[in-house]
DRENDODREN-640207 format. One record per residue (C-alpha): residue in three letters; z, x, y. Coordinates in steps of 0.02 Angstrom, whole numbers, padded with zeros to 5 digits, always signed. Example, Ala and Ser with C-alpha at 12.3 -4.5 7.8 and 13.67 -1.06 7.14 Angstrom:
2
ala+00390+00615-00225ser+00357+00684-00053
// end
This chain:
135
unk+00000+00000+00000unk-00029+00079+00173unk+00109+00125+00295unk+00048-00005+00416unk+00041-00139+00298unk+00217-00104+00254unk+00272-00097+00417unk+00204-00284+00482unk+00271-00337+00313unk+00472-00285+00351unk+00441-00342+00529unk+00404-00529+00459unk+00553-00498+00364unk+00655-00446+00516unk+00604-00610+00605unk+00650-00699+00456unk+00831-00616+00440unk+00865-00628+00608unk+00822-00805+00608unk+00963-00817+00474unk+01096-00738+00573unk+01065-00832+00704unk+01074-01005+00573unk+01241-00918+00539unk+01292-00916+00726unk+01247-01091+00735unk+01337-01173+00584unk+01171-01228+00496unk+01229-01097+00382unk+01424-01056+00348unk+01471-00886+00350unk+01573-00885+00194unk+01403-00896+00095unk+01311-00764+00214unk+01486-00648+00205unk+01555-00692+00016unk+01707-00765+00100unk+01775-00616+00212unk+01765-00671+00357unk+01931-00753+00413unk+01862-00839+00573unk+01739-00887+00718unk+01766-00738+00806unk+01744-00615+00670unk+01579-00711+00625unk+01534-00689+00798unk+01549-00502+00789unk+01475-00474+00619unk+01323-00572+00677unk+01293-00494+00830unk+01311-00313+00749unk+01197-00351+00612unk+01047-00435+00767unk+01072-00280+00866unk+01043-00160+00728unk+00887-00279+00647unk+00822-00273+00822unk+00846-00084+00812unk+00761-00055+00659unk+00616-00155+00691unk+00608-00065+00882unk+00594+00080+00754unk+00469+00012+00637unk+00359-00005+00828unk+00381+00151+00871unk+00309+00206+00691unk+00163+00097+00694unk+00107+00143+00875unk+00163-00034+00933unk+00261+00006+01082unk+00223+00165+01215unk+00403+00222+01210unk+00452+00321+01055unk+00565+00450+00976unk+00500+00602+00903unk+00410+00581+00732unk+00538+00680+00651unk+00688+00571+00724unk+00610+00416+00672unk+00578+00476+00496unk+00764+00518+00508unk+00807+00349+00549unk+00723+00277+00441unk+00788+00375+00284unk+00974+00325+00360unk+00916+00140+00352unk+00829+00185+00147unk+01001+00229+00105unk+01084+00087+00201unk+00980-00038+00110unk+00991+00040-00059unk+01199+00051-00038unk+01183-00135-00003unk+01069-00179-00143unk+01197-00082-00261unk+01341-00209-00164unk+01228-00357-00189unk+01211-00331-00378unk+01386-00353-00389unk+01433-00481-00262unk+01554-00624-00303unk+01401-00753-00257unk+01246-00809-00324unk+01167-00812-00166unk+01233-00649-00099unk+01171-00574-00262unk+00998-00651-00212unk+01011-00537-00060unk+01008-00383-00179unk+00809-00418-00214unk+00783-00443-00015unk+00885-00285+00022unk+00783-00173-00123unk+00606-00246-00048unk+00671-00188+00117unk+00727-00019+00053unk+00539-00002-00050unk+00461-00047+00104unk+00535+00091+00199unk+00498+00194+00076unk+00313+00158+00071unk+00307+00182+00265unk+00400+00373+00239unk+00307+00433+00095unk+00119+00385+00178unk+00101+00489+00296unk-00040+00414+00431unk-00189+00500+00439unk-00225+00620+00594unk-00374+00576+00690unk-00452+00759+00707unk-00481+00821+00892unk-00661+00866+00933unk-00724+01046+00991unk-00792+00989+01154
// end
């Protein structure tokens, strides 16, 4: 699969996760499904869910960047740093997943290992350097 079909791929998914959290946020979804039952209150909801937005919304500013979607950007090699943070992040999580208390947390382990073989798609395909001409 090529790197930049990977990368509009997770960034559907992004939409589509943040448009969860923000379900959770507004009690179409309760947050002791989304959280398997650790949160204690509103306020700690509120706080998980913004955390997890900004740092969706930082990932797929990332995911941008790679693609040549936005002018501003981090170096190449900081991005690919980034994103092998987030590989691990998502892999860690797909582990936690697997062994969550609930059904439908579990059903976040297959979401969280698509994210993390996504990533890894967009890491080990390198784009392909337009060569500069001799003129």
């Amino acid at each position: 699969m090529n790197y930049k079909t990977s990368i509009k791929i997770l960034l559907a998914l992004l939409i589509a996760v943040i448009l969860f959290h923000i379900s959770v946020i507004a009690k179409v979804v309760p947050y002791d499904i989304a959280w398997g039952g650790r949160l204690q209150d509103d306020s700690e909801m509120y706080v998980f869910e913004s955390i997890s937005i900004l740092i969706i919304l930082f990932l797929g500013l990332v995911l941008l960047m790679k693609g040549d979607h936005v002018k501003f950007r981090f170096k190449n090699k900081t991005t690919n740093i980034i994103l092998w943070i987030f590989l691990s992040i998502f892999l860690l999580n797909t582990v936690g997943n697997i062994f969550a208390k609930t059904n439908f947390e579990k059903l976040f382990a297959i979401v969280t290992f698509l994210f993390a073989i996504l990533i890894w798609t967009i890491l080990k395909n390198k784009p392909t350097a337009t060569p500069k001409s001799n003129t």
